[in-house]
N, C-alpha and C positions, 0 to 999 in steps of 0.2 A: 262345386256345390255352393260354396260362397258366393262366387259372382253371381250365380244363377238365382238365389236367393237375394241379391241386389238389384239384380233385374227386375224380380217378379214386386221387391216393394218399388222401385222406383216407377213402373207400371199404377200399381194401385192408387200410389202418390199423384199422378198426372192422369187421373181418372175425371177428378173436379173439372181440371182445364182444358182437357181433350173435351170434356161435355159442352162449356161455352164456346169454344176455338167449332165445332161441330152444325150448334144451332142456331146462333147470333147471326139473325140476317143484315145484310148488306146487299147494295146498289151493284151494280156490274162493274162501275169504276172502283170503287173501295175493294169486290172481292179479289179483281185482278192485283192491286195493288197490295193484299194480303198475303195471295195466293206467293206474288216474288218476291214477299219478304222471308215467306217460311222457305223458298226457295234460295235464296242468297244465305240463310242463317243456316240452311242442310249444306249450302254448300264450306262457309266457312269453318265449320266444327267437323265437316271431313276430313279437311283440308289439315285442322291441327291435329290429328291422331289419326292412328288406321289401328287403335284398339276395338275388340271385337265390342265393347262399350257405347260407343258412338253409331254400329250399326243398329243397336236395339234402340237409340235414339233413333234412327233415321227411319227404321220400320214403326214404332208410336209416330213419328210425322207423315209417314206416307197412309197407314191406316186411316189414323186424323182426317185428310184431306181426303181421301178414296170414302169414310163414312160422312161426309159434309156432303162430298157429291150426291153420294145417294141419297141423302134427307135430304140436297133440295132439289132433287130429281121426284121423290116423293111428293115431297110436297108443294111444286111450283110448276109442274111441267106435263102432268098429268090431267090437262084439261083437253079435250079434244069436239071438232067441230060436226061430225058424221060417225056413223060407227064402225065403217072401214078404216076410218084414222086413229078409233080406239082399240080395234082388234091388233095391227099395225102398231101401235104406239108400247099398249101392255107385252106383248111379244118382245119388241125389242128391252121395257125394263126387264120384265121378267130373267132377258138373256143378261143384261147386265148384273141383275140382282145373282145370278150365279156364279156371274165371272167375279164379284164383290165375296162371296161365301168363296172361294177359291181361293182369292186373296189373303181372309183372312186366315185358314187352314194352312197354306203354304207359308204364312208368316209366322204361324206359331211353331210348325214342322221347325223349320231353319232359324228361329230366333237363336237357340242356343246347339250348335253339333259338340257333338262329341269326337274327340279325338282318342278314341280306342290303342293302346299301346299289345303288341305281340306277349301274351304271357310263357317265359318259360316254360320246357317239357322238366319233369321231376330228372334230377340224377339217376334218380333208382330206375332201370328201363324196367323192374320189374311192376311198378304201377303205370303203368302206358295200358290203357285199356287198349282190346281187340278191333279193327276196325274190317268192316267190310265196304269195298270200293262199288259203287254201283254204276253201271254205265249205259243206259236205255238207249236202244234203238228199233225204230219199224222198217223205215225205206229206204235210210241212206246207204249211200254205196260203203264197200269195205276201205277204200282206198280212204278217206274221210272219218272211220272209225278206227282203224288199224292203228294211226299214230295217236288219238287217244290212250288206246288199251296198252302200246306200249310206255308212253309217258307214266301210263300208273302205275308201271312195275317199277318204274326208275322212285320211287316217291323214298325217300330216305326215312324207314321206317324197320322194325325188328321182322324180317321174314315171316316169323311164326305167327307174327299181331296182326299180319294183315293178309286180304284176299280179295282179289281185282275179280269181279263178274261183270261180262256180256251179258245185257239183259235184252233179247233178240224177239220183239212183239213182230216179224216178219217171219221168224222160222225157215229162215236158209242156210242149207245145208255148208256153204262157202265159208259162213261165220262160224258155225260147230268145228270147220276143218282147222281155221285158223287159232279158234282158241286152245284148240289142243293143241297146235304149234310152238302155240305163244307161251304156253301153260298158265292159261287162265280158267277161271269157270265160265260155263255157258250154262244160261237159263234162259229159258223158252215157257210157251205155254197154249192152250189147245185152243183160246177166243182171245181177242181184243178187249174182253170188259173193261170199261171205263178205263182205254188208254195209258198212256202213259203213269196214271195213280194208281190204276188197276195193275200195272210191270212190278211197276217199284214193291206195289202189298204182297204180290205173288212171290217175290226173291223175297222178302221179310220173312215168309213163311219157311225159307229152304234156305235161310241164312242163322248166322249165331253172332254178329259179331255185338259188341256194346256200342260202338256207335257208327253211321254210315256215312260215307263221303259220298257226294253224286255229283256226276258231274255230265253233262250232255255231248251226244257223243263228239264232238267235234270242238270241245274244250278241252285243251291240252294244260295238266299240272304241272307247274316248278315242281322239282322235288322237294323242297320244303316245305308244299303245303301240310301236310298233316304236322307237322312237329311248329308248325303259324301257325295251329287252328286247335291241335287239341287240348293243348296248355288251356286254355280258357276253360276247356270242359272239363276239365280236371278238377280244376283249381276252384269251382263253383257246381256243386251238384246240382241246384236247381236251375242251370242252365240248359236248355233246351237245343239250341243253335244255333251257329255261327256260319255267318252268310259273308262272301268274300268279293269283290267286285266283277261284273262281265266284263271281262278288255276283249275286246276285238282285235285281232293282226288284221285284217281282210278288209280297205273303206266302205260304209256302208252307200245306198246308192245317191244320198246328198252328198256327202264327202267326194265320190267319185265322179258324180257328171257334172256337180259347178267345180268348174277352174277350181277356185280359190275357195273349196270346200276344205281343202286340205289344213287350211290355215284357222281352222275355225276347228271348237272341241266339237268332239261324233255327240251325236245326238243323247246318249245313255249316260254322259260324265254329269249333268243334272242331278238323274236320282243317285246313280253311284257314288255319289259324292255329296252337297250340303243335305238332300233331302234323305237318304238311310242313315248319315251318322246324326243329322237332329230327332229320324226316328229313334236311333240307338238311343239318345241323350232320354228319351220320356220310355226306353225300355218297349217300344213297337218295331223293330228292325224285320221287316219282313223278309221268308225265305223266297228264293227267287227260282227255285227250279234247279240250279246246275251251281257248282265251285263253291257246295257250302258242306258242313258236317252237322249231324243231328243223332244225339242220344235216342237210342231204340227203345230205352223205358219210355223215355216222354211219347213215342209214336204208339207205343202200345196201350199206353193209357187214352190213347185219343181213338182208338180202332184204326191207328194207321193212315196212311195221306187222303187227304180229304178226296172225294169222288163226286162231289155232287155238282162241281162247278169246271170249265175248263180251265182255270189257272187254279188248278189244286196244289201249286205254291204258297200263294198270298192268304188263301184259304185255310192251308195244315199250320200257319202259323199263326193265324187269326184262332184258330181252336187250341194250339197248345197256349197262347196266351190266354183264352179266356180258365183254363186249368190250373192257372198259376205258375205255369213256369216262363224263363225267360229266356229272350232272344239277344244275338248280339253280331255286330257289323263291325269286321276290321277292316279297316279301308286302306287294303296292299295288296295289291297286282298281282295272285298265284296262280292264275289261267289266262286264257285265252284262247278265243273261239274267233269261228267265222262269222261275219256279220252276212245278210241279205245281201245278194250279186244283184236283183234288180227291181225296179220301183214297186211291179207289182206283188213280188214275194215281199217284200216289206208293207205293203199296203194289207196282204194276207196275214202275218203275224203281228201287224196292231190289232186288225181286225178278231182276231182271237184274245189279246189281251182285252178289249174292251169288253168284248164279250164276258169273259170270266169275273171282270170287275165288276162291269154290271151285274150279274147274279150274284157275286157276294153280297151287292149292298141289297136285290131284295129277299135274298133267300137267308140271308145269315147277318143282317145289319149291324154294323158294329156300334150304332148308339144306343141298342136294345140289348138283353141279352145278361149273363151276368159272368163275373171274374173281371174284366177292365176295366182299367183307372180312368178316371177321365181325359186324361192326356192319351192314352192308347186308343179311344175310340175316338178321338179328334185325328189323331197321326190317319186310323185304318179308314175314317170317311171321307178324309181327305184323298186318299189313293182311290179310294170307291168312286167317289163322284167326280174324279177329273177324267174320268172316260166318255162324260158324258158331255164334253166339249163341241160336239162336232154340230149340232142344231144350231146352238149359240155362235160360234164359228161364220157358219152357211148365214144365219140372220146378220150380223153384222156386216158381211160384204155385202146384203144385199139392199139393207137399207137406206143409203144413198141413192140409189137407184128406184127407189119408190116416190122419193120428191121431185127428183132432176127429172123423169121419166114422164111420174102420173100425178103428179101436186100433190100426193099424201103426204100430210106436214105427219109426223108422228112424236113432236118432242113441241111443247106447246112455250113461247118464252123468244123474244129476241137473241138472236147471233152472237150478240155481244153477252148478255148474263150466260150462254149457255158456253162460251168460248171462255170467260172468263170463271164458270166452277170446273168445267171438264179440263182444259192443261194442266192447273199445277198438280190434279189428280195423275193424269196419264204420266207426266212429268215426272213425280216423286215414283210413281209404283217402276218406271222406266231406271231412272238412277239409282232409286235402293237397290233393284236387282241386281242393275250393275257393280252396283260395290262389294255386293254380298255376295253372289252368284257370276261374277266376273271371267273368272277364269275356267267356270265350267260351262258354262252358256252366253252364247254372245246377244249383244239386245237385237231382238226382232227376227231372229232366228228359230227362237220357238213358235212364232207364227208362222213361219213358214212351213215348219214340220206337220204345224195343227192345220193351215189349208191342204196341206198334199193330202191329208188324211179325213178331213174335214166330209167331203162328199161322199166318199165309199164308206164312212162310218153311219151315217146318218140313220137309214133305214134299220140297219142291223143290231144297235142302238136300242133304237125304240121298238123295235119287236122283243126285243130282250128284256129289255125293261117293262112292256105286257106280260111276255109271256117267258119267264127265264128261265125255266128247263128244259126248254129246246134248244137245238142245235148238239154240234159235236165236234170233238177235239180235233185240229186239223196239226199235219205236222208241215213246218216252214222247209221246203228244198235248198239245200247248200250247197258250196263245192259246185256248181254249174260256173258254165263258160262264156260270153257274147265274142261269136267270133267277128261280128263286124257289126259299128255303129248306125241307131237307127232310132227314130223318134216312139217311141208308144205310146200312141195316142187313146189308145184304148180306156189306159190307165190314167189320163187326164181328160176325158169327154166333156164331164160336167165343169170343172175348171175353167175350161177352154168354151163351155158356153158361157159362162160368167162371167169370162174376162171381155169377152163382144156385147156383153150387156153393160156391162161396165164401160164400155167404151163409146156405144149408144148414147149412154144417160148421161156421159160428161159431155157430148159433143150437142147434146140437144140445152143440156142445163145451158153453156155457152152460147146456146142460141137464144134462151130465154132474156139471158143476160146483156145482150146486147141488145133485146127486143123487151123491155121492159115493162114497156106499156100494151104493149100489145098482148103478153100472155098473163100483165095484172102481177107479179111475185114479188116477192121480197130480195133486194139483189146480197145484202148478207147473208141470207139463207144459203143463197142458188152458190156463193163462194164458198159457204159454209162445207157444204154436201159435195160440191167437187172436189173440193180438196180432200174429204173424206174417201169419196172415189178412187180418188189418184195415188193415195198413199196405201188403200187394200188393191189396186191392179198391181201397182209395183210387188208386191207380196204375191200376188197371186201369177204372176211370169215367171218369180222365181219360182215358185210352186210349181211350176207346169214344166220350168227349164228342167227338173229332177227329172223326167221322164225321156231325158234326151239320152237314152243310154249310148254309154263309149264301151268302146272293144276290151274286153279282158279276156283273152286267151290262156293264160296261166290257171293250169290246173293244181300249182301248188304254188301256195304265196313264197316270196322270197325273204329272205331278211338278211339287211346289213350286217358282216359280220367280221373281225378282223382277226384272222389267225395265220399262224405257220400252216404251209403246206409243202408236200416233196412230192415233186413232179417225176414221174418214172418213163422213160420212154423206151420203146421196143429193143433197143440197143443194150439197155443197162445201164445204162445213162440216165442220173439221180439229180435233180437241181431243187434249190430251195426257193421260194415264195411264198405271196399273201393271200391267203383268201380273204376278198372283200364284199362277195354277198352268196349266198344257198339259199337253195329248196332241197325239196326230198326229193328232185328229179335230175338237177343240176346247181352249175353253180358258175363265178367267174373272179379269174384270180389275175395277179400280176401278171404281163410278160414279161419276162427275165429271159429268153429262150433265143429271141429277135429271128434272124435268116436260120436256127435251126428247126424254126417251125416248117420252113420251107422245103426241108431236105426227106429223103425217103427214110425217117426215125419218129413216127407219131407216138404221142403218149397215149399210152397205154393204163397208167392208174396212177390215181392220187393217194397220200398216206394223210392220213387227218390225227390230231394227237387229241385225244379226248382224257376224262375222268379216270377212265379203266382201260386208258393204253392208246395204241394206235391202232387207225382203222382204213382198211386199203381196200379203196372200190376203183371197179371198172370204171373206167370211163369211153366215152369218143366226143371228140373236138367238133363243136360248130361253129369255131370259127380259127381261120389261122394265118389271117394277113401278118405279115410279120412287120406291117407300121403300126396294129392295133397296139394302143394301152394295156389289152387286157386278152387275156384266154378264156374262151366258153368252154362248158363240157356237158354233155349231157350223163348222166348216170344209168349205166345196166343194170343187168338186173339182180339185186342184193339179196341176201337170204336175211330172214330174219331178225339172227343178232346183230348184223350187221345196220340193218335200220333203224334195231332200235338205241345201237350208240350213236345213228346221224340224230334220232330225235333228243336224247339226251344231251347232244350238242348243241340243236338246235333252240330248244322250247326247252328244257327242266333247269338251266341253271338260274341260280337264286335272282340273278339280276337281268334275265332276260329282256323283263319287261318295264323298265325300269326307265324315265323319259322326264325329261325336264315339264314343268309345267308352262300351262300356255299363258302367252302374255295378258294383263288383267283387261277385262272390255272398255272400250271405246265407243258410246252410244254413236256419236258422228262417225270415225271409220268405219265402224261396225254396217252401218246404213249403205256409205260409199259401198264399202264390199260387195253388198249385195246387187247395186247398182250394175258397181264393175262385172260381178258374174253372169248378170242378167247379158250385158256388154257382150260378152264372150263368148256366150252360148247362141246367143243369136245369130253372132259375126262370126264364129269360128270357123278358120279354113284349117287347122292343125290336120294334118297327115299323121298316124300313129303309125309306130313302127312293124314291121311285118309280122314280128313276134307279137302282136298283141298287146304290148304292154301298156299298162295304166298310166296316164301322163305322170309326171313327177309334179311334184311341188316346184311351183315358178321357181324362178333365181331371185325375180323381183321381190321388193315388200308389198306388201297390201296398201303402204302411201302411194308408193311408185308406180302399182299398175290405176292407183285413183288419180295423178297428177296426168300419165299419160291420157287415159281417159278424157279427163277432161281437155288436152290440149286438141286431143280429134272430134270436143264436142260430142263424146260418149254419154256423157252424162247429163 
């Protein structure tokens, strides 16, 4: 709280100077010449500390320069010669003036995070309040919820405090059969009301417990989540809920069809990471739907998860805040779920987040309203309004292409003034991110996210934002397969006409530009607007390569794992070895065995040493060259308890998910990357294995594959 309070006078203090440094006009030569001094001075004072001190400097210098631009965008550039160039011109401020209000919200979100620490559970286990585990589902298959429901019996908790329910809005009889197996509860119900809020209200009503864990079905619990998560509820009664990160085991489908997606963080370590704990830090931590726990008084006093919107997450947290209680974000790894298998399922659950956000902000606006501090309805309109991206988005690729194309000048000012305030804008808002958001987002990569999604959002957007009690909760399909690689073009149509327009309006601007007199232009301008062109096509290929999907044949993900194993073979014949990776269907270990694979003695089962013993499952061998490295096995068929000590092996132990952090960003590699990927996708001849499997992460670096690149003229 000290620092933080140094922060906010050293702000108030550079409030004088930030106003002159903002309005003080100058020439095109003097602002460039300003523009790399603030540049050179952000770079040196990085350079001497990487205290989190010098970033709240470098965010006052990137705002600084981001609010300069837009005053003299205001006021110098807004003169227009026809009124298609005004319609055209105000459009494109308008989109910037949002991306500007984004800026600022995301700068105050992440000025200062919070680093949240695990509060002890009491000695006494006899104040451990009651918990009821909730586990919603409609459509997915049971193979997909199965190892949920088992992970939540593993949860290291007092038996009698806790109670794992199936909450089954599909009503099949397969899942009634299993959870009597399991010895869990099933709850069911006669309609779909309002979804997934409407499940969760309905087991509230036929539950008891004090507070409820939820978790979606296809997020799997370390067994330490509850004794992570309820110490805080304990220990703070006006605490409402504590929200835990979505880790994904499964790549999502940028990760998975660019190459060198793998070397880059998954799209969701952004929010789950600087922007929930700077929400935590101003006390707006929102719940997310799944891997969090929540006090059932605070839910009673609200009438329960919010209904009126489809992310009745962001929403039931936006209401127990405005009631006064509070929320709260530990940022440690005690689930993990599957992420989207292909571009268009993920194009379907943005498409629903956006949705739900846009109705909160006009149905339930967080800057109206009463209970919220100011800092909470800056965190919640900040979340609100960056759904509404994808206009602003669409306009900005297409703006280039209005001048190069059809002479609509829309930014009124010479090449040089207007080159000279917009870099060390884009520049500064480019490197603070990097420095601050480095290791969870790499530069330019969030652009590529927001064009894949950019065109399918647009419409449904703005019918939401008319009319925002339409529509309906759709649920995302998981756990599916691509049994062989194939382009879906479906899912990039409009993309893919943009990018031929785009390629149009550079090849015609190039003509203007060698023909100068002829078509009358400005030849700064005509460089200006191509290179604008050229640097959103590059963005927008990668964009379009995401739709290149590759083969994933694995019906259960695999994970690296290193243990003892005893090989059994029909003989009686016992030998020792490693297991070095599992599923819940197979797995593949050492050979130790060499010419006796080859002999009429096949192994017959594996013994696994777990928590609560040793666990001996069938197996059969697919594969038994006796020169392989390694033994496959595929898994028979287990009963029960048997699976659910593979899942206790597999996913519950406390350091599961537990991963080094990614190297900090590199605006220039970062860019190369993207290049290289583009490179790859294009050029790709890789042959995937029979099995299906998802390529691995190169051997190479991400220098290595930009040096070769360029040696073949890739790049």
């Amino acid at each position: 709280m000290k620092y933080l309070t140094e922060t906010l006078i050293l702000t108030f203090l550079a409030l004088p100077i930030m106003y002159l440094m903002i309005v003080t006009p100058m020439t095109a030569e003097h602002q460039l010449i300003f523009g790399l001094c603030m540049i050179g001075a952000c770079f040196v004072i990085s350079n001497l500390s990487s205290k989190h001190f010098i970033s709240v400097i470098l965010i006052l210098v990137s705002v600084t320069m981001s609010t300069r631009y837009m005053y003299f965008r205001l006021t110098q550039t807004l003169e227009f010669n026809s009124l298609i160039e005004a319609v055209c011109g105000y459009i494109l401020f308008f989109a910037e003036c949002y991306v500007y209000v984004i800026l600022l919200l995301s700068s105050f979100q992440i000025s200062w995070a919070l680093k949240r620490d695990v509060v002890p559970m009491p000695r006494d286990v006899s104040k451990w309040p009651t918990v009821d585990v909730y586990i919603p589902t409609y459509n997915e298959s049971l193979s997909i919820v199965r190892d949920t429901v088992l992970a939540a019996q593993c949860l290291e908790y007092p038996q009698d405090k806790i109670h794992v329910y199936i909450l089954d809005d599909g009503r099949r009889k397969e899942f009634a059969q299993f959870a009597t197996e399991a010895g869990v509860g099933y709850i069911t119900r006669s309609d779909n009301a309002h979804a997934k809020a409407g499940n969760l209200n309905h087991a509230m009503k036929l539950t008891h417990g004090e507070l409820i864990a939820i978790f979606d079905c296809d997020h799997i619990a370390t067994r330490m989540f509850l004794q992570d998560t309820v110490g805080a509820l304990i220990a703070d009664p006006k605490l409402a809920l504590i929200q835990t990160p979505h880790h994904f085991y499964s790549p999502d489908p940028i990760q998975r069809n660019l190459y060198l997606g793998r070397d880059i963080p998954a799209e969701n370590e952004l929010f789950y990471g600087p922007v929930q704990r700077g929400n935590d830090n101003w006390d707006a931590a929102f719940f997310c739907g799944s891997c969090a726990v929540i006090r059932r008084k605070a839910l009673d006093e609200i009438g329960g998860f919010a209904v009126e919107t489809v992310t009745e997450d962001a929403h039931t947290a936006l209401r127990l805040q405005r009631r006064g209680w509070k929320t709260a974000y530990l940022n440690k790894i005690l689930a993990a779920g599957l992420a989207t298998e292909r571009t268009i399922l993920h194009i379907i659950q943005r498409n629903r987040w956006a949705r739900g956000m846009i109705q909160i902000l006009r149905l339930d606006n967080p800057l109206f309203g009463r209970g919220l501090t100011f800092a909470q309805r800056l965190c919640y309109l900040s979340a609100t309004m960056y759904f509404l991206f994808a206009l602003p988005r669409v306009v900005f690729l297409l703006v280039p292409c209005m001048y190069l194309t059809f002479g609509i000048s829309v930014l009124h000012g010479s090449a040089a003034i207007l080159l000279a305030y917009a870099l060390p804008h884009l520049f500064m808002s480019y490197y603070t991110s990097s420095r601050i958001n480095g290791r969870n987002r790499y530069s330019f990569w969030g652009e590529i996210y927001d064009i894949l999604l950019s065109f399918p959002l647009v419409l449904p957007t703005l019918f939401v934002l008319i009319s925002p009690r339409h529509g309906k909760f759709n649920v995302t399909d998981k756990g599916g397969t691509i049994e062989k690689a194939y382009f879906d073009a479906h899912a990039v149509r409009p993309h893919i006409i943009c990018a031929l327009f785009l390629v149009f309006s550079m090849a015609f601007g190039l003509t203007k530009y060698f023909m100068p007199h002829y078509f009358n232009v400005q030849l700064g301008a005509v460089m200006l607007n191509i290179g604008w062109a050229l640097f959103n096509l590059t963005l927008l290929i990668a964009a379009i390569c995401v739709a290149r999907e590759t083969p994933n044949k694995r019906k259960s993900q695999r994970l690296d794992l290193d243990l003892p194993v005893l090989i059994y073979q029909e003989s009686g014949i016992c030998s020792r070895s490693t297991l070095r990776d599992i599923s819940m269907t197979g797995c593949r270990i050492d050979n130790v065995l060499g010419d006796m694979v080859l002999n009429d003695d096949p192994v017959t089962d594996l013994e696994l040493a777990t928590d609560h013993g040793p666990v001996n499952i069938r197996v059969e061998m697919i594969s038994n060259s006796a020169f392989s490295d390694y033994l496959r096995f595929d898994f028979g068929e287990v009963d029960i308890n048997t699976r659910r000590e593979l899942v206790r092996l597999m996913f519950t132990r406390p350091d599961t998910w537990q991963r080094k952090p990614y190297r900090q960003d590199n605006i220039i590699v970062s860019f190369f990357t993207i290049l290289a990927c583009i490179w790859d996708s294009l050029t790709s001849t890789r042959k995937y294995r029979s099995k299906g499997k998802t390529p691995r992460k190169p051997a190479q670096s991400v220098e290595d594959v930009i040096k070769s690149a360029k040696t073949e003229d890739a790049l």
